[in-house]
PDB file with one MODEL, atoms N, CA, C and O in Angstrom:
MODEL        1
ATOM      1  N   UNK A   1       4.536 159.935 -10.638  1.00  0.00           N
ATOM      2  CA  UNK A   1       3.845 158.732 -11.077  1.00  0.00           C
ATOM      3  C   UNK A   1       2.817 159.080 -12.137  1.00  0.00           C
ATOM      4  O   UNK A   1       2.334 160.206 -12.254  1.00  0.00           O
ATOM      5  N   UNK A   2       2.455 157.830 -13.055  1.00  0.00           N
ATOM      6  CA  UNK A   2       1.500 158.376 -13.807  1.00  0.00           C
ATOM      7  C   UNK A   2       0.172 158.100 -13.767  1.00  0.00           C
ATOM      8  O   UNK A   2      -0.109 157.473 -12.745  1.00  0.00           O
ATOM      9  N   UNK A   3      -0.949 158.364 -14.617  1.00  0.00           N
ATOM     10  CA  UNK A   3      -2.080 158.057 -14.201  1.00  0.00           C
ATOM     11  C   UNK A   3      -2.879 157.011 -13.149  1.00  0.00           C
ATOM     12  O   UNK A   3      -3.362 157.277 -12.049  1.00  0.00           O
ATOM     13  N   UNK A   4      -2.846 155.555 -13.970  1.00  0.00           N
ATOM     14  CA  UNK A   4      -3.504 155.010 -13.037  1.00  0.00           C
ATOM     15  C   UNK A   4      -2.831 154.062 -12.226  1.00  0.00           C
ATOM     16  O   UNK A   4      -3.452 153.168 -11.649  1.00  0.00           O
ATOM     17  N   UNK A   5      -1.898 154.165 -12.163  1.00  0.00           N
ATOM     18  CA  UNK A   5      -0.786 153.664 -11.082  1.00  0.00           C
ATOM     19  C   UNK A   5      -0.751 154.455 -10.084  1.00  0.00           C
ATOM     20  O   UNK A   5      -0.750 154.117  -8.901  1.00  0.00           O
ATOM     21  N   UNK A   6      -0.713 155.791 -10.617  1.00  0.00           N
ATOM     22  CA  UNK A   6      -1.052 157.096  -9.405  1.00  0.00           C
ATOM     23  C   UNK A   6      -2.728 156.789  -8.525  1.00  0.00           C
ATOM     24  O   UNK A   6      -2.921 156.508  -7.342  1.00  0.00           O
ATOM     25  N   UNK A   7      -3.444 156.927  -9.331  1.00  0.00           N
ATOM     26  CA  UNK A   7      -4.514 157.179  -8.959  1.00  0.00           C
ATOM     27  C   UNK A   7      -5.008 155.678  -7.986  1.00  0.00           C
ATOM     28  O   UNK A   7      -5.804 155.683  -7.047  1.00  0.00           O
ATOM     29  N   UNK A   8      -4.347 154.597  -8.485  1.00  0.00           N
ATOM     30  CA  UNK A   8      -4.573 153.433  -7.365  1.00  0.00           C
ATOM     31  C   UNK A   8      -4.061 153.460  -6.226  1.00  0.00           C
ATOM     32  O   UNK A   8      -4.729 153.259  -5.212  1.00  0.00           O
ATOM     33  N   UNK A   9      -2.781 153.715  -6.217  1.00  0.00           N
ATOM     34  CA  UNK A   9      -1.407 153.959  -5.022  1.00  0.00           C
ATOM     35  C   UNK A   9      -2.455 155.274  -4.408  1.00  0.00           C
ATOM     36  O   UNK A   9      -2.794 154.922  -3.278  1.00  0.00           O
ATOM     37  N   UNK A  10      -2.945 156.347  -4.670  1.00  0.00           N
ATOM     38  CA  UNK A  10      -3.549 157.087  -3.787  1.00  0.00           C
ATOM     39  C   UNK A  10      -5.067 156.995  -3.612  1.00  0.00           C
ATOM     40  O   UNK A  10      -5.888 157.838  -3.251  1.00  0.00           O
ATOM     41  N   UNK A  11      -5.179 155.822  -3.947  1.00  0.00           N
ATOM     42  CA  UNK A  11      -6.805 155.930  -3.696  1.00  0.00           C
ATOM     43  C   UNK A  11      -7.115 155.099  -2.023  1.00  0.00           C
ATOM     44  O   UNK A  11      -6.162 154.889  -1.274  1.00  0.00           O
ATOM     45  N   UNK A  12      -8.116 154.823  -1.749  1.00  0.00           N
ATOM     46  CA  UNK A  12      -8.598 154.328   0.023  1.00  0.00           C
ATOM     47  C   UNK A  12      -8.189 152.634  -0.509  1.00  0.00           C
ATOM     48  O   UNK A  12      -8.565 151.957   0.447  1.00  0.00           O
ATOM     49  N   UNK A  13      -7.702 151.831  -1.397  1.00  0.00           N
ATOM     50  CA  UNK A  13      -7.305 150.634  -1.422  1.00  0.00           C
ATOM     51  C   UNK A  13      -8.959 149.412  -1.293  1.00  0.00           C
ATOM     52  O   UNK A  13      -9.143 148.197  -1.361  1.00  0.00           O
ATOM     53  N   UNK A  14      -9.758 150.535  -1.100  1.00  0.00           N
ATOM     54  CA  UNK A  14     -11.006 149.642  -0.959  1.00  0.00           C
ATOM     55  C   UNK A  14     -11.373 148.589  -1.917  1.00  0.00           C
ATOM     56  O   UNK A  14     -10.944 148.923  -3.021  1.00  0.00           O
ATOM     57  N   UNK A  15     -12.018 147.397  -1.968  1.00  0.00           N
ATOM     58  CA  UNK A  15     -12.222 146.138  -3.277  1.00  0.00           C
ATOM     59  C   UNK A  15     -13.121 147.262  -4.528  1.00  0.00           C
ATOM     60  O   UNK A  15     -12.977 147.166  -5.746  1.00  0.00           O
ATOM     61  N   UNK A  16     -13.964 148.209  -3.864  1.00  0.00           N
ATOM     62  CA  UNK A  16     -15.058 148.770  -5.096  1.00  0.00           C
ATOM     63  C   UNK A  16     -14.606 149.567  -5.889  1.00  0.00           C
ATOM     64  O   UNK A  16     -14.866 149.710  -7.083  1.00  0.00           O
ATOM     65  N   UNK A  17     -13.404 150.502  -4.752  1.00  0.00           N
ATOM     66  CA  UNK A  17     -12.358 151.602  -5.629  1.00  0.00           C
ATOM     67  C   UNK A  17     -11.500 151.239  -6.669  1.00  0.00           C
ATOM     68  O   UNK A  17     -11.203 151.775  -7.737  1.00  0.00           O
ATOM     69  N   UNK A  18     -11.033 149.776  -5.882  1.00  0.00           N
ATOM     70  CA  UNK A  18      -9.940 149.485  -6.796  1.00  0.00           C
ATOM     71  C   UNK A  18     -10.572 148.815  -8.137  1.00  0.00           C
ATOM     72  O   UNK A  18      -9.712 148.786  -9.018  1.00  0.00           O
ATOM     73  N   UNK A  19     -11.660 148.335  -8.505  1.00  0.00           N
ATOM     74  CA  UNK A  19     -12.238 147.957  -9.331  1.00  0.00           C
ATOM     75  C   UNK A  19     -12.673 148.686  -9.665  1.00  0.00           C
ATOM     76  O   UNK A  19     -12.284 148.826 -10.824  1.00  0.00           O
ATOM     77  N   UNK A  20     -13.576 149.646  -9.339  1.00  0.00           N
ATOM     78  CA  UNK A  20     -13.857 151.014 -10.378  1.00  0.00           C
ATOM     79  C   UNK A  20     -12.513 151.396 -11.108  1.00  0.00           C
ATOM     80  O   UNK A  20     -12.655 151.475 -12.329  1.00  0.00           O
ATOM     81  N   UNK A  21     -11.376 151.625 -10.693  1.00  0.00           N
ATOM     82  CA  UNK A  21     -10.285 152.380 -11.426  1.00  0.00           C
ATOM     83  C   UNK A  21      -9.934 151.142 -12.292  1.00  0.00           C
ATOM     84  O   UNK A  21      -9.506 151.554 -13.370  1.00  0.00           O
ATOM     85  N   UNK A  22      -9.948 149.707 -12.243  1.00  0.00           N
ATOM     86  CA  UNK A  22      -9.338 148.826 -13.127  1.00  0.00           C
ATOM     87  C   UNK A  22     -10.471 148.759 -14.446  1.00  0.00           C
ATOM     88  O   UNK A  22     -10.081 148.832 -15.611  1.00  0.00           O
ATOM     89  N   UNK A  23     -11.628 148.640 -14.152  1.00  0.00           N
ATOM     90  CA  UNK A  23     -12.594 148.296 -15.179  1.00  0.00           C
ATOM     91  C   UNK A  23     -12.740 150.021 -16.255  1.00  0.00           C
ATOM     92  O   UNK A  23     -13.213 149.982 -17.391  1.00  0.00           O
ATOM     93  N   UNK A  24     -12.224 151.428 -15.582  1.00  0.00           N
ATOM     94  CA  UNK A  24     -12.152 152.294 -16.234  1.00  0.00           C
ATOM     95  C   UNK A  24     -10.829 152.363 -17.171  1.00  0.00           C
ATOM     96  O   UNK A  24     -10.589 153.105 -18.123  1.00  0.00           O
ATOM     97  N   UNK A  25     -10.265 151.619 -16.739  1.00  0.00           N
ATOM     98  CA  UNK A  25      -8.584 151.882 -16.994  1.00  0.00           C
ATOM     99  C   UNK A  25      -8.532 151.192 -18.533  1.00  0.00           C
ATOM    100  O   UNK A  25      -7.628 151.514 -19.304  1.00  0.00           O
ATOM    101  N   UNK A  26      -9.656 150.141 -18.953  1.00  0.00           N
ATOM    102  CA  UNK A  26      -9.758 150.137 -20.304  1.00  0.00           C
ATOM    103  C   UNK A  26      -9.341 148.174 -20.923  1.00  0.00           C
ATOM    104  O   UNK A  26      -9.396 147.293 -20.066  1.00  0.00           O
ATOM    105  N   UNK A  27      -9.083 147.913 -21.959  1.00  0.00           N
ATOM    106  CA  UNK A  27      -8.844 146.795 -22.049  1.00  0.00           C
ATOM    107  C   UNK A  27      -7.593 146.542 -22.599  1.00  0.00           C
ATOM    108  O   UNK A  27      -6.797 147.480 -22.550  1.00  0.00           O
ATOM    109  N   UNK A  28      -7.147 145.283 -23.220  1.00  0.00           N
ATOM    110  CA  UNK A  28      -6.301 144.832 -23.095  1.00  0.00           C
ATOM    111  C   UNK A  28      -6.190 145.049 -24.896  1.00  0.00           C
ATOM    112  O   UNK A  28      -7.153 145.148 -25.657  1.00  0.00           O
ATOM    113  N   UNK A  29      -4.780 145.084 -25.257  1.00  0.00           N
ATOM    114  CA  UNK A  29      -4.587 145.314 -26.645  1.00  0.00           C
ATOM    115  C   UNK A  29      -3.577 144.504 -26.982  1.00  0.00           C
ATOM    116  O   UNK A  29      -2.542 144.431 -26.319  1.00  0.00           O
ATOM    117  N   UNK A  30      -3.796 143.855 -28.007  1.00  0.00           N
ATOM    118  CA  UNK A  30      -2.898 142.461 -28.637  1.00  0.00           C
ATOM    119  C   UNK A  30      -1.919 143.153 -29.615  1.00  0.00           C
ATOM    120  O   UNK A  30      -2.493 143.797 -30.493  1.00  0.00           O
ATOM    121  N   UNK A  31      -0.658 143.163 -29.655  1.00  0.00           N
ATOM    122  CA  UNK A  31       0.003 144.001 -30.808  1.00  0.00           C
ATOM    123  C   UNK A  31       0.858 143.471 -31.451  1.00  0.00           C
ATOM    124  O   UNK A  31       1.352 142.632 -30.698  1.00  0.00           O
ATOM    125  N   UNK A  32       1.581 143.425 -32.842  1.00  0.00           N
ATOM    126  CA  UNK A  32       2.302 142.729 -32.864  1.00  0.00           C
ATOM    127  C   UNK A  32       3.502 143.017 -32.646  1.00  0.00           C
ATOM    128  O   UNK A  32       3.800 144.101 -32.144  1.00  0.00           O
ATOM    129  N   UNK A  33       4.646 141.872 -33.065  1.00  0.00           N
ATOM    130  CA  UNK A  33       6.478 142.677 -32.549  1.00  0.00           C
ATOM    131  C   UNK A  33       6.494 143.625 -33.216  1.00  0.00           C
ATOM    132  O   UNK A  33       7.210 144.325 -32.500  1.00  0.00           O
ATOM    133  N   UNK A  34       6.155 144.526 -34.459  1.00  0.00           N
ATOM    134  CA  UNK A  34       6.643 145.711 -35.306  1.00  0.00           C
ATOM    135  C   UNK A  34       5.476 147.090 -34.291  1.00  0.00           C
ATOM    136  O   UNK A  34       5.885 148.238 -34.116  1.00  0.00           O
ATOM    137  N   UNK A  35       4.417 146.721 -33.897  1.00  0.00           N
ATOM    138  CA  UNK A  35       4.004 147.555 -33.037  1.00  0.00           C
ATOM    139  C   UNK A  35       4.214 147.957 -31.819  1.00  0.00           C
ATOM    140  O   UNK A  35       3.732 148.973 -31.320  1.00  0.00           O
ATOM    141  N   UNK A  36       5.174 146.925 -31.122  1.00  0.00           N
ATOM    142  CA  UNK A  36       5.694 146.724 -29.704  1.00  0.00           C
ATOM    143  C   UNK A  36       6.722 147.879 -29.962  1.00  0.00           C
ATOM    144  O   UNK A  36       6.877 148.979 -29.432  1.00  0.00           O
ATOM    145  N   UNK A  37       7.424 147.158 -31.064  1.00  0.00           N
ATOM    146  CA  UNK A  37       8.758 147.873 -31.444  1.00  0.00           C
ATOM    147  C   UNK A  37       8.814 149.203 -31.250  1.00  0.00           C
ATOM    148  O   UNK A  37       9.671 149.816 -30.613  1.00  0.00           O
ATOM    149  N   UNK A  38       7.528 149.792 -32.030  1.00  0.00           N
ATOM    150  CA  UNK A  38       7.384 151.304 -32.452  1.00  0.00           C
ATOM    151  C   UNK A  38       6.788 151.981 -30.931  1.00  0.00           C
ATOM    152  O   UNK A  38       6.997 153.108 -30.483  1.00  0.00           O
ATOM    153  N   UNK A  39       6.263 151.249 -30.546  1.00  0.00           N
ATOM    154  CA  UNK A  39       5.957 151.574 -28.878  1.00  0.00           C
ATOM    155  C   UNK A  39       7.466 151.953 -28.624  1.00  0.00           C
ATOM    156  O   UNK A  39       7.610 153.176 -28.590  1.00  0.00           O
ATOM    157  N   UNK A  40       8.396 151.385 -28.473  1.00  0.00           N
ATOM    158  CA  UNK A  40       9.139 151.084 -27.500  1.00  0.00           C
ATOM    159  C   UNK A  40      10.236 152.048 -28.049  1.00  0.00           C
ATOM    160  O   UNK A  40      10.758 152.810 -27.235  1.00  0.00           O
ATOM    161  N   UNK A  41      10.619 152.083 -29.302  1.00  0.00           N
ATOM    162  CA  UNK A  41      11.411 153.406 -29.390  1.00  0.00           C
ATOM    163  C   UNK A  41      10.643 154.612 -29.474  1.00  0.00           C
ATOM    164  O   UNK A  41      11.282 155.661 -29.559  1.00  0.00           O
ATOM    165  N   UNK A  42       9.424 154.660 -29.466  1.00  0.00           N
ATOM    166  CA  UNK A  42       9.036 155.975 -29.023  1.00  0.00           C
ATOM    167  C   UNK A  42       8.993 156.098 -27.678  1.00  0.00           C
ATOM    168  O   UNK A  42       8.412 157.065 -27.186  1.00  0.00           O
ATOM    169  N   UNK A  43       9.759 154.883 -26.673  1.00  0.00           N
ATOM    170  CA  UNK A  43       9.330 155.342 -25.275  1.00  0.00           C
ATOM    171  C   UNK A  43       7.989 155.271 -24.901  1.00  0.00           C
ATOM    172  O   UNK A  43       7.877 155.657 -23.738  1.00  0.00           O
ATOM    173  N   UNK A  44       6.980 154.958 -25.367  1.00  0.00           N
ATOM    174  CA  UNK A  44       5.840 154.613 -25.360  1.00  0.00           C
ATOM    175  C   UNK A  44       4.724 153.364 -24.527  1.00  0.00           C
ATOM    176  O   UNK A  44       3.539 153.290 -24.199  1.00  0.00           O
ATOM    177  N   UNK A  45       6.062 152.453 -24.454  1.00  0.00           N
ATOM    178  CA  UNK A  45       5.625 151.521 -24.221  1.00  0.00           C
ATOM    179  C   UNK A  45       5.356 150.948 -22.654  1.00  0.00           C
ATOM    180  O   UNK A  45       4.816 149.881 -22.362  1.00  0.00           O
ATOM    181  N   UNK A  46       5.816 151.826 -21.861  1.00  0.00           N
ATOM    182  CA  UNK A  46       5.417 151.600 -20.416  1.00  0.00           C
ATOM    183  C   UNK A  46       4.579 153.144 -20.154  1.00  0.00           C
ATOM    184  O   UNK A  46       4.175 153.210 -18.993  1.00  0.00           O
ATOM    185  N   UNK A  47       4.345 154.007 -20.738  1.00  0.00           N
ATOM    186  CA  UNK A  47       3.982 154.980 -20.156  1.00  0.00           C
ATOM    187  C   UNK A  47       3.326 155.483 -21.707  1.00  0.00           C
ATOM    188  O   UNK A  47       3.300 154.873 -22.775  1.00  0.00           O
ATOM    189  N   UNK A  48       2.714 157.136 -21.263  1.00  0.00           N
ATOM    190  CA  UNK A  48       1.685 157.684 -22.469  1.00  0.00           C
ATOM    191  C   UNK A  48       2.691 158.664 -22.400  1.00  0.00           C
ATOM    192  O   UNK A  48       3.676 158.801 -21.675  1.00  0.00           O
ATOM    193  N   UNK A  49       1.858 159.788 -24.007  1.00  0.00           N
ATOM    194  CA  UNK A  49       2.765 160.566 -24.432  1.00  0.00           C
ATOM    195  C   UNK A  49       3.085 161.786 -23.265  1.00  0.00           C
ATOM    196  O   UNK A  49       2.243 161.675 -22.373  1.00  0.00           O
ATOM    197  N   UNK A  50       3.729 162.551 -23.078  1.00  0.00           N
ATOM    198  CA  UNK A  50       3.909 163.692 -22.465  1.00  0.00           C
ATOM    199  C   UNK A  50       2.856 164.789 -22.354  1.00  0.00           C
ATOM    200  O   UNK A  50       2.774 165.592 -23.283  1.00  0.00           O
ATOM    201  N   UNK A  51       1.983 164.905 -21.225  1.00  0.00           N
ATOM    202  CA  UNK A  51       0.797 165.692 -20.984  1.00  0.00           C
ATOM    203  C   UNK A  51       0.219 164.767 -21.226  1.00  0.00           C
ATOM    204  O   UNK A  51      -0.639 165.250 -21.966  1.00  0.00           O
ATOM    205  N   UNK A  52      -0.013 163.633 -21.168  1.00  0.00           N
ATOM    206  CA  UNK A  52      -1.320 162.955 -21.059  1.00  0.00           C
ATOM    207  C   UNK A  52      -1.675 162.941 -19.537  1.00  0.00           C
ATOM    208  O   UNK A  52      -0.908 162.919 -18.574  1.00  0.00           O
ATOM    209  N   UNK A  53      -3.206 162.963 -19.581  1.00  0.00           N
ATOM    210  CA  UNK A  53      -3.225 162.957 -18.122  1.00  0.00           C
ATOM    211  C   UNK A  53      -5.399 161.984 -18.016  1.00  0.00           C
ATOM    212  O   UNK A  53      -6.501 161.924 -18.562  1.00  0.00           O
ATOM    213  N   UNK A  54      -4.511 161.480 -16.808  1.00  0.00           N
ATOM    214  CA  UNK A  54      -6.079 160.518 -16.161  1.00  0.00           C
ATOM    215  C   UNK A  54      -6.903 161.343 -16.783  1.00  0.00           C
ATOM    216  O   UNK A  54      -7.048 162.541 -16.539  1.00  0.00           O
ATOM    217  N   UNK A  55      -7.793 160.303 -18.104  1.00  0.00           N
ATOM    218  CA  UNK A  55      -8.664 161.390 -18.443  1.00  0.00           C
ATOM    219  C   UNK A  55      -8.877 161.715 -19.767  1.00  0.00           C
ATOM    220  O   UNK A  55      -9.893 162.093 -20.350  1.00  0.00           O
ATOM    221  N   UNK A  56      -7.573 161.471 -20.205  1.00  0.00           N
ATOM    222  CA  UNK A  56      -6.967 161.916 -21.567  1.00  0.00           C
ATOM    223  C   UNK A  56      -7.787 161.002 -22.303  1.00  0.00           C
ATOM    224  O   UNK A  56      -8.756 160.455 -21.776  1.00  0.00           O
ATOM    225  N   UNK A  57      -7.403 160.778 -23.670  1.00  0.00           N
ATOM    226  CA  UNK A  57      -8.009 159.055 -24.364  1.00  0.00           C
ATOM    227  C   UNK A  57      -6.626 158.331 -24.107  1.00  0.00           C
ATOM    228  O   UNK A  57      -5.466 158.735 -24.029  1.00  0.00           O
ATOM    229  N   UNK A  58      -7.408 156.730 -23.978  1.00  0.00           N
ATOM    230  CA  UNK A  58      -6.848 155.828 -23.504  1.00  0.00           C
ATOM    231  C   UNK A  58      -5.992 155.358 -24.170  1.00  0.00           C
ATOM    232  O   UNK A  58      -5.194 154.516 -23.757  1.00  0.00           O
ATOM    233  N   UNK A  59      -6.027 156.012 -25.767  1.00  0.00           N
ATOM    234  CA  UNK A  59      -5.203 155.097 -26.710  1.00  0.00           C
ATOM    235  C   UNK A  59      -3.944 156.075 -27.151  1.00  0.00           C
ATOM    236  O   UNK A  59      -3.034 155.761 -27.917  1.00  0.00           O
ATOM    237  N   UNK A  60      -4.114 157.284 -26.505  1.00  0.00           N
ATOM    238  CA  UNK A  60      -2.540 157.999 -26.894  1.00  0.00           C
ATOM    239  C   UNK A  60      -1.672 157.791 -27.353  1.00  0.00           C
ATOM    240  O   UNK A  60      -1.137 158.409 -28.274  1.00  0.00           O
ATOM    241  N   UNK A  61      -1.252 156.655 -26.693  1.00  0.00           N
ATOM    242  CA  UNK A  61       0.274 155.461 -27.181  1.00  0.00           C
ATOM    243  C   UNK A  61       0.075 155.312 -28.560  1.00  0.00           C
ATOM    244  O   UNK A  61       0.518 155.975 -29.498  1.00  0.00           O
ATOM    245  N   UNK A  62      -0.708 154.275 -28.527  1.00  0.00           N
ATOM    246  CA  UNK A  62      -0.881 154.248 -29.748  1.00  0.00           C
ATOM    247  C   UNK A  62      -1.017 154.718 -30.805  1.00  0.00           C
ATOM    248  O   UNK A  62      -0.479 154.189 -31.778  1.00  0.00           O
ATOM    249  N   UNK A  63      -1.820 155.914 -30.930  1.00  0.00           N
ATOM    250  CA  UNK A  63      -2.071 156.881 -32.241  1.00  0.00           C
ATOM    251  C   UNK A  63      -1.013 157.868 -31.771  1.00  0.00           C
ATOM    252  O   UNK A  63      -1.172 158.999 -32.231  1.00  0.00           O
ATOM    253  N   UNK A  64      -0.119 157.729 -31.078  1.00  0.00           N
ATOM    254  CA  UNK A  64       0.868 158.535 -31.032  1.00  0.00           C
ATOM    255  C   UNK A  64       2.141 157.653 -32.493  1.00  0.00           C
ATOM    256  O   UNK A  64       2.685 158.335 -33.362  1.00  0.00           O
ATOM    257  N   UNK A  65       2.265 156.581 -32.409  1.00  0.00           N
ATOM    258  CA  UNK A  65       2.981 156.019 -33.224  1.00  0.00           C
ATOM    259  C   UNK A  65       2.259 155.307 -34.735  1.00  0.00           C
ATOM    260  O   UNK A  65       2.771 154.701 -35.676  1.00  0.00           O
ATOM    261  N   UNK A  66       1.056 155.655 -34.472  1.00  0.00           N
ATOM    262  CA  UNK A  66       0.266 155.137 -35.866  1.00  0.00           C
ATOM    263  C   UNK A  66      -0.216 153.888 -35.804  1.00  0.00           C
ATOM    264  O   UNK A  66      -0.751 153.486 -36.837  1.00  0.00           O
ATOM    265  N   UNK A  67      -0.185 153.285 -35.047  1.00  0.00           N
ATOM    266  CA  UNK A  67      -0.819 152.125 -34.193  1.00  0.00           C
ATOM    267  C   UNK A  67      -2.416 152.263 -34.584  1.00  0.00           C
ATOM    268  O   UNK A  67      -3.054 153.034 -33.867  1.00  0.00           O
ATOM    269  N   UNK A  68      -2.958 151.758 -35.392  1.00  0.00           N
ATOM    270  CA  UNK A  68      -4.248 150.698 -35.338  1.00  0.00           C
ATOM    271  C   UNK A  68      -5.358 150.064 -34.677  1.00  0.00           C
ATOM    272  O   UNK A  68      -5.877 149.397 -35.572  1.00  0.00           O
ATOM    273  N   UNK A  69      -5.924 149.916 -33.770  1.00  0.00           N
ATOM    274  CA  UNK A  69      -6.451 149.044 -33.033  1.00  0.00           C
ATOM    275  C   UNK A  69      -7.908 148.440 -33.733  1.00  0.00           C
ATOM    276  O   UNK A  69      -8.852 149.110 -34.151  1.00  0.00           O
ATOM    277  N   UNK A  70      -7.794 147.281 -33.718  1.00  0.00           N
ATOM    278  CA  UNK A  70      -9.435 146.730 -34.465  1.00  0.00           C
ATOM    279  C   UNK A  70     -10.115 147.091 -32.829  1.00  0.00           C
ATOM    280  O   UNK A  70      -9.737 147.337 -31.684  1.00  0.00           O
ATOM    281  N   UNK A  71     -11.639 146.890 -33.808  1.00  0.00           N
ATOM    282  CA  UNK A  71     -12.907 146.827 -32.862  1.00  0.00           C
ATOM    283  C   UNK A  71     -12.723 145.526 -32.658  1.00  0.00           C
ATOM    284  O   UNK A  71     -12.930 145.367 -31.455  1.00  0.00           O
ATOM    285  N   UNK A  72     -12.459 144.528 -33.130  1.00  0.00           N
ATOM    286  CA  UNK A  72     -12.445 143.028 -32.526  1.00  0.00           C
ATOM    287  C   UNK A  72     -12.486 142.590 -31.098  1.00  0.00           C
ATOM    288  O   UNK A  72     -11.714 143.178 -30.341  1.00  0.00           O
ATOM    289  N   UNK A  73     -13.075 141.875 -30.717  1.00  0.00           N
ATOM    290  CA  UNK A  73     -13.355 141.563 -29.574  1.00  0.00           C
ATOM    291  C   UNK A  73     -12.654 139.913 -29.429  1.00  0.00           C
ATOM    292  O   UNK A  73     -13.276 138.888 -29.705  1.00  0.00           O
ATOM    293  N   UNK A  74     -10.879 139.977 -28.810  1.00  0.00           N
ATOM    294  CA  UNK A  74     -10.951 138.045 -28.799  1.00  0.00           C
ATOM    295  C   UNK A  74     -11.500 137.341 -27.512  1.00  0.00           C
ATOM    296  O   UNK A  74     -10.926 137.705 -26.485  1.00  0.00           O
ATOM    297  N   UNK A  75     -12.108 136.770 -27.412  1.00  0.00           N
ATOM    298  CA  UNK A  75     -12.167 136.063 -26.338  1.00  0.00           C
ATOM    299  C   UNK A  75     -11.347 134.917 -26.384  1.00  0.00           C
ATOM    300  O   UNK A  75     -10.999 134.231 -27.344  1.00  0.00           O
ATOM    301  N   UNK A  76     -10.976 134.785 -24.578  1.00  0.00           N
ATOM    302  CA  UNK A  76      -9.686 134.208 -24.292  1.00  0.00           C
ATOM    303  C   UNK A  76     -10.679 133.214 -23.113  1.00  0.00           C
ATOM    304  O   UNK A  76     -11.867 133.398 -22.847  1.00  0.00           O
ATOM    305  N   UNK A  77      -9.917 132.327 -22.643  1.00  0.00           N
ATOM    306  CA  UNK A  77     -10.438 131.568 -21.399  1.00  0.00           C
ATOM    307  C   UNK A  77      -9.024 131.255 -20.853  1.00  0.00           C
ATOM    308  O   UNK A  77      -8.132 130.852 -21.600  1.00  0.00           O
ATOM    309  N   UNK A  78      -8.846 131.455 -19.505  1.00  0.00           N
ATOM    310  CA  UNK A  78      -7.622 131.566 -18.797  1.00  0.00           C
ATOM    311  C   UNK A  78      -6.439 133.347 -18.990  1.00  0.00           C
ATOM    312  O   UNK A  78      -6.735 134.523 -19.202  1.00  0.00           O
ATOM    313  N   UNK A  79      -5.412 132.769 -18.818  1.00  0.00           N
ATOM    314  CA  UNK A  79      -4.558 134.046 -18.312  1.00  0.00           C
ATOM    315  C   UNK A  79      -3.855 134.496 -20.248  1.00  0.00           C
ATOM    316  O   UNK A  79      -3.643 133.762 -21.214  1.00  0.00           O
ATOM    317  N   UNK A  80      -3.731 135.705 -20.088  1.00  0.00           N
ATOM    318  CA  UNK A  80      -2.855 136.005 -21.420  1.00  0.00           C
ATOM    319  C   UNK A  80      -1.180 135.562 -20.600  1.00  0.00           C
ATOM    320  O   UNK A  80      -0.740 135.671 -19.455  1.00  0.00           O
ATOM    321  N   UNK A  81      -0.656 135.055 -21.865  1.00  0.00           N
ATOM    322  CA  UNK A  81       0.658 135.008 -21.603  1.00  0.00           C
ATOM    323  C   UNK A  81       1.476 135.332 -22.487  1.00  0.00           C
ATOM    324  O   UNK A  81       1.197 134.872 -23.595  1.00  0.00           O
ATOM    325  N   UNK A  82       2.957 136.338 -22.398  1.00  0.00           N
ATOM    326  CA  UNK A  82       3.764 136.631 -23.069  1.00  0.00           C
ATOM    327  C   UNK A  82       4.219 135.562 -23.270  1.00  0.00           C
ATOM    328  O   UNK A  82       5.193 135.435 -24.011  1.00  0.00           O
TER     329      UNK A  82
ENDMDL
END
């Protein structure tokens, strides 16, 4: 398993644990279809590069394929939806 899928599945399941590991685990990144894309044939896109590990930087994926990310901040009200 990988990082923080690992690290939740083995943690005590407690409300403070599991929120410490979600609020570390980082935010949410808006991308478009040509960045999804490049995720996704690099294999990238459900998982990080090879040797990444809990810990690593969060954005691996991404600057693994040349991926971008603004400092922008969107605010949303309600759920993101694909």
């Amino acid at each position: 398993m990988e990082g923080w899928r690992a690290a939740l599945l083995a943690s005590d399941r407690q409300p403070h644990t599991v929120a410490r590991l979600l609020t570390a685990a980082g935010t949410v990144a808006v991308l478009l279809r040509t960045e999804d894309a490049a995720l996704r044939t690099a294999r990238l896109h459900a998982s990080m590069p090879t040797g990444w590990q809990l810990g690593d930087a969060p954005l691996a994926r991404y600057h693994a394929v040349g991926i971008r990310l603004s400092d922008a901040v969107l605010h949303v009200k309600g759920a993101i939806c694909r």
